[in-house]
N, C-alpha and C positions, 0 to 999 in steps of 0.2 A: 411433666411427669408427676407421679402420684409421691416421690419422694420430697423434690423439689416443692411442692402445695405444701407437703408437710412440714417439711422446714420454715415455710412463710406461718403457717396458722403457730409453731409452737413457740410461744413466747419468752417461754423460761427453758434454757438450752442446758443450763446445767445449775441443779438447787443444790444448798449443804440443807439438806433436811435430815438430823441426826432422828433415828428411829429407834426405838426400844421395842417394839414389839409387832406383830402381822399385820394388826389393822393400822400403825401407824405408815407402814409401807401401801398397806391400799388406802388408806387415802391420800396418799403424797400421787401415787400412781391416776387416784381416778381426777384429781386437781389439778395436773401437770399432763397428765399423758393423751389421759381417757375423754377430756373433753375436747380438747386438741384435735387428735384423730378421728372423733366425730364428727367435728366441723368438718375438718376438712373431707370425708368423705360424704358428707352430705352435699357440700356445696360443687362436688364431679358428679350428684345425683344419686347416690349412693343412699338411702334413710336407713341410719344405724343407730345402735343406743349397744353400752358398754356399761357393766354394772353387776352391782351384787345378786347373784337370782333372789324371785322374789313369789313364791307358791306357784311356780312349775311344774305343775303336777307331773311333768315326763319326764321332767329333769333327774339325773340318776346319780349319787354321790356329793359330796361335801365340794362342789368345784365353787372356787372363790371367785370368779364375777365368767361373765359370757359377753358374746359376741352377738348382737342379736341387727338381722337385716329386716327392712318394710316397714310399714308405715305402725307409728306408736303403740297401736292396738294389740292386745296379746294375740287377735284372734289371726292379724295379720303378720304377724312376725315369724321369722324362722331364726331358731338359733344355727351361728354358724363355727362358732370358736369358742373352744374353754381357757381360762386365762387361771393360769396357778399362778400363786402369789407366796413368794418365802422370804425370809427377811436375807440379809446378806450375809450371815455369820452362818447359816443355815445350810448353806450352799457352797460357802465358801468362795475363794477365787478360781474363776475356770476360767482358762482362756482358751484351750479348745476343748469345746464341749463335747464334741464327738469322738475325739480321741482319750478325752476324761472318760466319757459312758462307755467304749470299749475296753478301758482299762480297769476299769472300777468295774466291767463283768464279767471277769476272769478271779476278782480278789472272791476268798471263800469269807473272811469277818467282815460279817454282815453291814455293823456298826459303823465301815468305811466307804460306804457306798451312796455318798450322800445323792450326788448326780444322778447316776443310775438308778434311783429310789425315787427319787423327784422326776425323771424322766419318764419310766415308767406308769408312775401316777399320772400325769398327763393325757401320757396315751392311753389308761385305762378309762380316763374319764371322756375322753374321744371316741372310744371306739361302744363303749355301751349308749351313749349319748348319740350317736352319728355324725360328730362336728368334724369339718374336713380340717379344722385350722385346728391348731392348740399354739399357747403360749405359756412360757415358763419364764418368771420374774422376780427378781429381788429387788426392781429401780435401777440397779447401780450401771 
């Protein structure tokens, strides 16, 4: 199964990479995670690349890295996934996220809706983009 591949390709199961700021979480993400799930979807046939966009001209919004299927070429690629990146202070602890984002859309102070804010950002960047996937990340 495509979970089990995944678990053989990632090598480092759990890093202390302390992070002070966004980009040091994407690159912990793209060193750890993002070449990881490449592989291993390449080698079930899959040609993927995971990464920071890079003058996509249709690309729409500040999304911090995508999902891209087909062979390396821009001309051949489709994006399929946006990948938000927040650090973990940022986000805070959620442990269920969907019951956090329905609870955090009912508060009126704004300032408390971190979830909800970052979720929606997401799907904003999904749905003017056309990416069927989105992900939301802190690493942790």
């Amino acid at each position: 199964s495509f979970c089990d591949k995944l678990e053989e390709e990632i090598l480092v199961k759990e890093k202390d990479f302390p992070c002070s700021c966004e980009a040091e979480v994407e690159e912990c993400l793209r060193r750890y995670i993002y070449e990881s799930v490449e592989s291993c979807l390449n080698n079930m046939g899959i040609k993927s690349s995971i990464g920071k966009p890079g003058g996509e001209s249709h690309l729409i919004g500040a999304v911090d890295a995508i999902w891209m299927t087909g062979e390396a070429t821009k001309v051949y690629s489709k994006p399929k996934g946006t990948i938000e990146v927040k650090t973990p202070w940022a986000l805070g602890d959620v442990g269920d996220i969907i019951a956090t984002y329905q609870r955090e859309s009912q508060l009126k102070e704004h300032h408390h809706k971190k979830i909800y804010k970052a979720v929606n950002q997401v799907y904003g960047y999904m749905s003017v983009n056309s990416h069927k996937y989105g992900v939301l990340t802190s690493y942790n």
